[in-house]
PAZAMI-270453 format. One record per atom (N, C-alpha, C, O): residue number from 1; residue in three letters; atom name; x, y, z. Coordinates in nm, 3 decimals. Example, Ala and Ser with C-alpha at 12.3 -4.5 7.8 and 13.67 -1.06 7.14 Angstrom:
<recs>
<1 "ALA" "N" <1.319 -0.569 0.780>>;
<1 "ALA" "CA" <1.230 -0.450 0.780>>;
<1 "ALA" "C" <1.320 -0.330 0.780>>;
<1 "ALA" "O" <1.424 -0.332 0.846>>;
<2 "SER" "N" <1.285 -0.225 0.708>>;
<2 "SER" "CA" <1.367 -0.106 0.714>>;
<2 "SER" "C" <1.290 0.003 0.787>>;
<2 "SER" "O" <1.341 0.114 0.804>>;
</recs>
This chain:
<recs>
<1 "UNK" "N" <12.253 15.821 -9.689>>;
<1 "UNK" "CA" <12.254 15.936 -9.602>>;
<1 "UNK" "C" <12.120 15.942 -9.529>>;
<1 "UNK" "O" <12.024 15.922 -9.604>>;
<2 "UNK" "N" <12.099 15.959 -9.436>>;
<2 "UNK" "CA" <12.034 15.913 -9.308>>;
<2 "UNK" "C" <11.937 16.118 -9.305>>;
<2 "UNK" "O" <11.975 16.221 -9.361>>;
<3 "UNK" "N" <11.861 16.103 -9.249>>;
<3 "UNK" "CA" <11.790 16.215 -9.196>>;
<3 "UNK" "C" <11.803 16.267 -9.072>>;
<3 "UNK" "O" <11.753 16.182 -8.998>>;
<4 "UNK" "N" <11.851 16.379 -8.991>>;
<4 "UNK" "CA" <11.885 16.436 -8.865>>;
<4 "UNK" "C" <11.786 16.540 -8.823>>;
<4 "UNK" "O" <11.746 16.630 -8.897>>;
<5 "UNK" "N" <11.741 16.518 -8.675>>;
<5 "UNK" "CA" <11.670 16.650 -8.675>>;
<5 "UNK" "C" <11.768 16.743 -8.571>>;
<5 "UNK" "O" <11.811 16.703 -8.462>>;
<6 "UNK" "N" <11.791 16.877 -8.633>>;
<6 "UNK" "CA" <11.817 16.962 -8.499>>;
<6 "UNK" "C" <11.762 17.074 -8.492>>;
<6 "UNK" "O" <11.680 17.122 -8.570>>;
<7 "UNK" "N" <11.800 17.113 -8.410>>;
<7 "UNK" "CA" <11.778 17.283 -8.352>>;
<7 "UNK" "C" <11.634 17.263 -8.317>>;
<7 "UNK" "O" <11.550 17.349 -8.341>>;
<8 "UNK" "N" <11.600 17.119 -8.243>>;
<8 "UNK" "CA" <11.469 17.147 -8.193>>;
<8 "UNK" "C" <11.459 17.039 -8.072>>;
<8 "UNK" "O" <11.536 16.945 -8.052>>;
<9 "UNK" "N" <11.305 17.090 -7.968>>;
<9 "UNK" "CA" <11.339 17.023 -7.849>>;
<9 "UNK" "C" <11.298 16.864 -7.874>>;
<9 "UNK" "O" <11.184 16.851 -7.920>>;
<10 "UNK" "N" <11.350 16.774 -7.858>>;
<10 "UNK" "CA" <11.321 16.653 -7.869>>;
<10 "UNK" "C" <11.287 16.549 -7.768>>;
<10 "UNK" "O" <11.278 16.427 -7.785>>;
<11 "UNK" "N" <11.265 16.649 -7.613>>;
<11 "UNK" "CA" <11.225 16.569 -7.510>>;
<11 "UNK" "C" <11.210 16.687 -7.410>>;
<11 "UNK" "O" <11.264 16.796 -7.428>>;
<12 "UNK" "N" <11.116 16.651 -7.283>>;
<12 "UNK" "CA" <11.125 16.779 -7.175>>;
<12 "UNK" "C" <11.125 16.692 -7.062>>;
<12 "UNK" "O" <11.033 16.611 -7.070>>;
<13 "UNK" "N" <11.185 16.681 -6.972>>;
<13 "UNK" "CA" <11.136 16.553 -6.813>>;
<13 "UNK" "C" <11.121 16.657 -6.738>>;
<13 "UNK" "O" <11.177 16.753 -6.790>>;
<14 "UNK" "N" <11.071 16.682 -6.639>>;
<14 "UNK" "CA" <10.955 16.763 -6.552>>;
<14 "UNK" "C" <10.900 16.706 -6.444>>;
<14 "UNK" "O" <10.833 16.602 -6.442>>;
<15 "UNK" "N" <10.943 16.806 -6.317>>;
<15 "UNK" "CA" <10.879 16.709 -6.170>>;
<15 "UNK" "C" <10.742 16.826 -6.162>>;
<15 "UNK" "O" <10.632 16.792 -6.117>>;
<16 "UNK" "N" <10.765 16.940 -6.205>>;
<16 "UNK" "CA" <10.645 16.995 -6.225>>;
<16 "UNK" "C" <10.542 17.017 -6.346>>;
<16 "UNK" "O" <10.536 17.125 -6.404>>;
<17 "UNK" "N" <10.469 16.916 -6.376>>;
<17 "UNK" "CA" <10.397 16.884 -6.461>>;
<17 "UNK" "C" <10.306 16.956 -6.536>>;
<17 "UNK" "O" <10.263 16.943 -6.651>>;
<18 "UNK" "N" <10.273 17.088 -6.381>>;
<18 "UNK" "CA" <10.160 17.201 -6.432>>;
<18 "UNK" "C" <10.250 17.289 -6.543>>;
<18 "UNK" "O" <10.198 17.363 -6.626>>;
<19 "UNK" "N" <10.380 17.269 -6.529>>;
<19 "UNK" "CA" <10.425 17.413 -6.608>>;
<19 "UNK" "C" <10.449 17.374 -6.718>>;
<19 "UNK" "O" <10.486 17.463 -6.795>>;
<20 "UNK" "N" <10.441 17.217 -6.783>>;
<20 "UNK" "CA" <10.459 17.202 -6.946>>;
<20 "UNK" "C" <10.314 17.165 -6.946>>;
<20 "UNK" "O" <10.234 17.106 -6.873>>;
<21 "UNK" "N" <10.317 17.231 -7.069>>;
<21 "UNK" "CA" <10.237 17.212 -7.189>>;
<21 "UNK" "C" <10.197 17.170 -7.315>>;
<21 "UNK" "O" <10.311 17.193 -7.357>>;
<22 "UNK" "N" <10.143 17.132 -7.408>>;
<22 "UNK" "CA" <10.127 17.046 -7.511>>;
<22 "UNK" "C" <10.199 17.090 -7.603>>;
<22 "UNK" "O" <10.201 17.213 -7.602>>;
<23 "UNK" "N" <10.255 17.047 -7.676>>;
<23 "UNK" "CA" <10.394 17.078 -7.768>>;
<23 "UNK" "C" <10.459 16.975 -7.893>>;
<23 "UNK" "O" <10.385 16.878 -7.910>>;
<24 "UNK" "N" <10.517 16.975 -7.935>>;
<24 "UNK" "CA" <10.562 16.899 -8.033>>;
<24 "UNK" "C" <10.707 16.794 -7.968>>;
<24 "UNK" "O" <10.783 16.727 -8.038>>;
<25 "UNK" "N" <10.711 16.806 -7.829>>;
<25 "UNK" "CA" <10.798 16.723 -7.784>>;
<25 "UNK" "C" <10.723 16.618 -7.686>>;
<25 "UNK" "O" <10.633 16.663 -7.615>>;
<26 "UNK" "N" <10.750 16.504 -7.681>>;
<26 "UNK" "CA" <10.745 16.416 -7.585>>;
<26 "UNK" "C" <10.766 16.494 -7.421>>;
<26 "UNK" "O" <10.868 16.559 -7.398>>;
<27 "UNK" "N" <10.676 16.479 -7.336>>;
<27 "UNK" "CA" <10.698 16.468 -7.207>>;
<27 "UNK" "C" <10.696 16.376 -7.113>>;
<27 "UNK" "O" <10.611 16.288 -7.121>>;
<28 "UNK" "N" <10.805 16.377 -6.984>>;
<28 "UNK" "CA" <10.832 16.267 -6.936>>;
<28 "UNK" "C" <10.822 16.344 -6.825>>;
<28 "UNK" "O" <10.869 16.458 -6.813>>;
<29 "UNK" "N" <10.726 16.247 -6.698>>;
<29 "UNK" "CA" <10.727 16.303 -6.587>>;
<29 "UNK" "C" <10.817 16.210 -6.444>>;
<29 "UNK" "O" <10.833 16.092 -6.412>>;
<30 "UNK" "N" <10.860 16.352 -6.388>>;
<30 "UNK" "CA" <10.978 16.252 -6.302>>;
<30 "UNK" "C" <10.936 16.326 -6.143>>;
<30 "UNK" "O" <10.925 16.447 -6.118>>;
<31 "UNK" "N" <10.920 16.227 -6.064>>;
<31 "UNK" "CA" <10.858 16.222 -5.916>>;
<31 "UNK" "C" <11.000 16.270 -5.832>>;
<31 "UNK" "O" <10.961 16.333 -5.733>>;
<32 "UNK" "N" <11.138 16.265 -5.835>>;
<32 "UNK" "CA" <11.221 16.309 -5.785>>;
<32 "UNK" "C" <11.334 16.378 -5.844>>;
<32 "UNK" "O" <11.322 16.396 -5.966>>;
<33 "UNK" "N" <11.424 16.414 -5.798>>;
<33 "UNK" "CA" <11.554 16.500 -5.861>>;
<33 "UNK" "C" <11.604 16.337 -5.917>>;
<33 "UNK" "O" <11.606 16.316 -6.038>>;
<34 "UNK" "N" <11.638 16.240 -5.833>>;
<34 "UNK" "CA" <11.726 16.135 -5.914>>;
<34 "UNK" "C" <11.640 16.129 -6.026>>;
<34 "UNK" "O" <11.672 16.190 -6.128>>;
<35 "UNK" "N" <11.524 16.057 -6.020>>;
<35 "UNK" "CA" <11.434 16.016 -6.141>>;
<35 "UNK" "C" <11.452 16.157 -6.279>>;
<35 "UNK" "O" <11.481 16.123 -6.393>>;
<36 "UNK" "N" <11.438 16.255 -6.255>>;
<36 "UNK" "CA" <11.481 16.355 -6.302>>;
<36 "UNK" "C" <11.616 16.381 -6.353>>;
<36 "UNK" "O" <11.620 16.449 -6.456>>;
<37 "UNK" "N" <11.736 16.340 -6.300>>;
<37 "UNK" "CA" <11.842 16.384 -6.380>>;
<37 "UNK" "C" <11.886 16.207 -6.449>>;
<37 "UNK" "O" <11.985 16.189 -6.520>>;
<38 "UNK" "N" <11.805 16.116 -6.415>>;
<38 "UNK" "CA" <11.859 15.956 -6.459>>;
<38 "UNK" "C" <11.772 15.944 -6.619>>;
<38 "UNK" "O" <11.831 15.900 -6.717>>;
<39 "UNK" "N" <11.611 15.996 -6.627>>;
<39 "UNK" "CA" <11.565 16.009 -6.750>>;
<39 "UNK" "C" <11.638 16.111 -6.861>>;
<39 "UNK" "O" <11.632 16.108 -6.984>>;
<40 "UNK" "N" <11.700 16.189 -6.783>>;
<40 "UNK" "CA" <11.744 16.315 -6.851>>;
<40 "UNK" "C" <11.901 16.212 -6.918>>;
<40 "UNK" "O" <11.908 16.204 -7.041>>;
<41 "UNK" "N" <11.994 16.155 -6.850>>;
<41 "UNK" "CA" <12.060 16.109 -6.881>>;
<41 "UNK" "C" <12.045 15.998 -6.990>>;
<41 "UNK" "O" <12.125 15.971 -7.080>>;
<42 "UNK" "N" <11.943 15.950 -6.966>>;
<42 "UNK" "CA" <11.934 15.810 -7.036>>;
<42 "UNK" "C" <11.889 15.875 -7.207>>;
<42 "UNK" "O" <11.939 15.839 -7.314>>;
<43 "UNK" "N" <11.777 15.984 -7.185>>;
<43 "UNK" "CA" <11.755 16.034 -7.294>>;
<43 "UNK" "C" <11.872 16.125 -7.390>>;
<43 "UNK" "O" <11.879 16.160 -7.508>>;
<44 "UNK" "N" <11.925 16.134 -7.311>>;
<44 "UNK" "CA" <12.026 16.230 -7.424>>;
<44 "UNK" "C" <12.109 16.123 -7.460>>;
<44 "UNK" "O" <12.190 16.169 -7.541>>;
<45 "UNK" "N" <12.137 15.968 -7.437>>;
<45 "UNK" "CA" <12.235 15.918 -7.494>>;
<45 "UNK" "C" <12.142 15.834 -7.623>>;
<45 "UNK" "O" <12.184 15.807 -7.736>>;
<46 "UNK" "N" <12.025 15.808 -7.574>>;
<46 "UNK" "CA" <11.924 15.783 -7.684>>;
<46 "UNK" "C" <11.876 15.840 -7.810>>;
<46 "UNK" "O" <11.840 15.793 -7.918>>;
<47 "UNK" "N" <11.888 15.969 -7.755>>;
<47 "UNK" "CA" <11.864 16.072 -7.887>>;
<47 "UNK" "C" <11.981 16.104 -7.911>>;
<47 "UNK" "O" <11.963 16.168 -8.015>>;
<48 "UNK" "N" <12.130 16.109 -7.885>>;
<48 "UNK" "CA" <12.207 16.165 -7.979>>;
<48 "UNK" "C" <12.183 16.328 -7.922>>;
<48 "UNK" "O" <12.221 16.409 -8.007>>;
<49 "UNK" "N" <12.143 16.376 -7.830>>;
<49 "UNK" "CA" <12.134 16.499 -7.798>>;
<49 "UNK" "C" <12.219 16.581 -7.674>>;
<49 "UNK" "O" <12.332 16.547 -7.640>>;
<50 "UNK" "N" <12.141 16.699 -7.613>>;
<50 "UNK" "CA" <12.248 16.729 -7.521>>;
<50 "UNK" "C" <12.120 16.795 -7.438>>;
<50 "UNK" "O" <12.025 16.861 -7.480>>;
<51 "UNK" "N" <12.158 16.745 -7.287>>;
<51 "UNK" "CA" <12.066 16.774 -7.175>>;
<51 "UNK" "C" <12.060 16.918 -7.080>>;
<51 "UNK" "O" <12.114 16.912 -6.970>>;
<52 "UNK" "N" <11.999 17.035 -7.118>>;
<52 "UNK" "CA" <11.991 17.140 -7.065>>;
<52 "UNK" "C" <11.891 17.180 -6.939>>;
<52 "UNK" "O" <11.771 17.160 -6.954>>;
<53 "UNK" "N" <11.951 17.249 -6.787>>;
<53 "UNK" "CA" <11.855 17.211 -6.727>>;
<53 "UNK" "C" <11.836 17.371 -6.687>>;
<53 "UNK" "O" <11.908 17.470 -6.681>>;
<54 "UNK" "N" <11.656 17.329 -6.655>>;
<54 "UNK" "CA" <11.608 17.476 -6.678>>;
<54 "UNK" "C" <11.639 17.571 -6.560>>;
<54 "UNK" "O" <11.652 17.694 -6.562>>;
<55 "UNK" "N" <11.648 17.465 -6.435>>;
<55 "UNK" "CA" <11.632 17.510 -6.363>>;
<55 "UNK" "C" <11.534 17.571 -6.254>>;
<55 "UNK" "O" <11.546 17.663 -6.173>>;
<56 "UNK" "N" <11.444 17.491 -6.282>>;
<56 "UNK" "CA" <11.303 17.558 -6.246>>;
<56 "UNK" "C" <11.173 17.369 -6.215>>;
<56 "UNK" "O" <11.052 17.361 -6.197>>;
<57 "UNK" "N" <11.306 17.232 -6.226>>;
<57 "UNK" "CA" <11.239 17.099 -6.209>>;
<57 "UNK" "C" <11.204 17.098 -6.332>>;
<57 "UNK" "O" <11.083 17.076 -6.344>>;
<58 "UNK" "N" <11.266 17.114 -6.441>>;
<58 "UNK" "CA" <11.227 17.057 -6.572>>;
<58 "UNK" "C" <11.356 17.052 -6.641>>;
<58 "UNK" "O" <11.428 17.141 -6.597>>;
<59 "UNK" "N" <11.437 16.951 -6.771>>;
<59 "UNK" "CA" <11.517 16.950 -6.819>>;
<59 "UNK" "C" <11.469 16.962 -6.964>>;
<59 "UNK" "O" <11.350 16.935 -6.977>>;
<60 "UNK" "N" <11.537 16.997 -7.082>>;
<60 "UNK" "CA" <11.512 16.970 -7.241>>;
<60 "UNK" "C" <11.619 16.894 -7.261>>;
<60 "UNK" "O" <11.721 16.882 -7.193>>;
<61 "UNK" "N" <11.572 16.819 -7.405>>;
<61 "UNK" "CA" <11.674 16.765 -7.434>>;
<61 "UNK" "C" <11.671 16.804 -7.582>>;
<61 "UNK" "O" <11.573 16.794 -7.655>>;
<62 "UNK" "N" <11.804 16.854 -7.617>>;
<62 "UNK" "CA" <11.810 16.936 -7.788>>;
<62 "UNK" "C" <11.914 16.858 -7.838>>;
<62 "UNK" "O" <11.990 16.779 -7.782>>;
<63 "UNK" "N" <11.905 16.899 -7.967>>;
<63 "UNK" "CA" <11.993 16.864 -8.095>>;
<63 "UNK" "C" <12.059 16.974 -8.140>>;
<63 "UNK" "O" <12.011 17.044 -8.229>>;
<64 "UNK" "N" <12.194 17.004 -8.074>>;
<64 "UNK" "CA" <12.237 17.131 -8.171>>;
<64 "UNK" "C" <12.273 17.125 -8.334>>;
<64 "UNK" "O" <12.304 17.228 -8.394>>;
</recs>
């Protein structure tokens, strides 16, 4: 039996860089909307997670 993490953020991609901050998640910075929703994609099939967008040029990526 294997170890899972959830109910926590496990990634943030961000075209605005000033508004994250240092945290317990990985940040990934993305120069356009594609670059932005293609990391967002790639990461949630990597982590096993699910891609929420903030709405504001930043996405999370969680583990429910």
């Amino acid at each position: 039996m294997g170890t899972t993490i959830e109910k926590y953020i496990l990634a943030i991609i961000t075209k605005e860089k000033e508004q994250v901050r240092g945290g317990g998640a990985p940040v990934f910075i993305a120069t356009n909307d594609e670059e932005l929703q293609r990391t967002a994609f790639l990461l949630e099939k990597i982590l096993d997670g699910i891609a929420h967008d903030l709405e504001n040029g930043s996405m999370i990526i969680v583990k429910h």
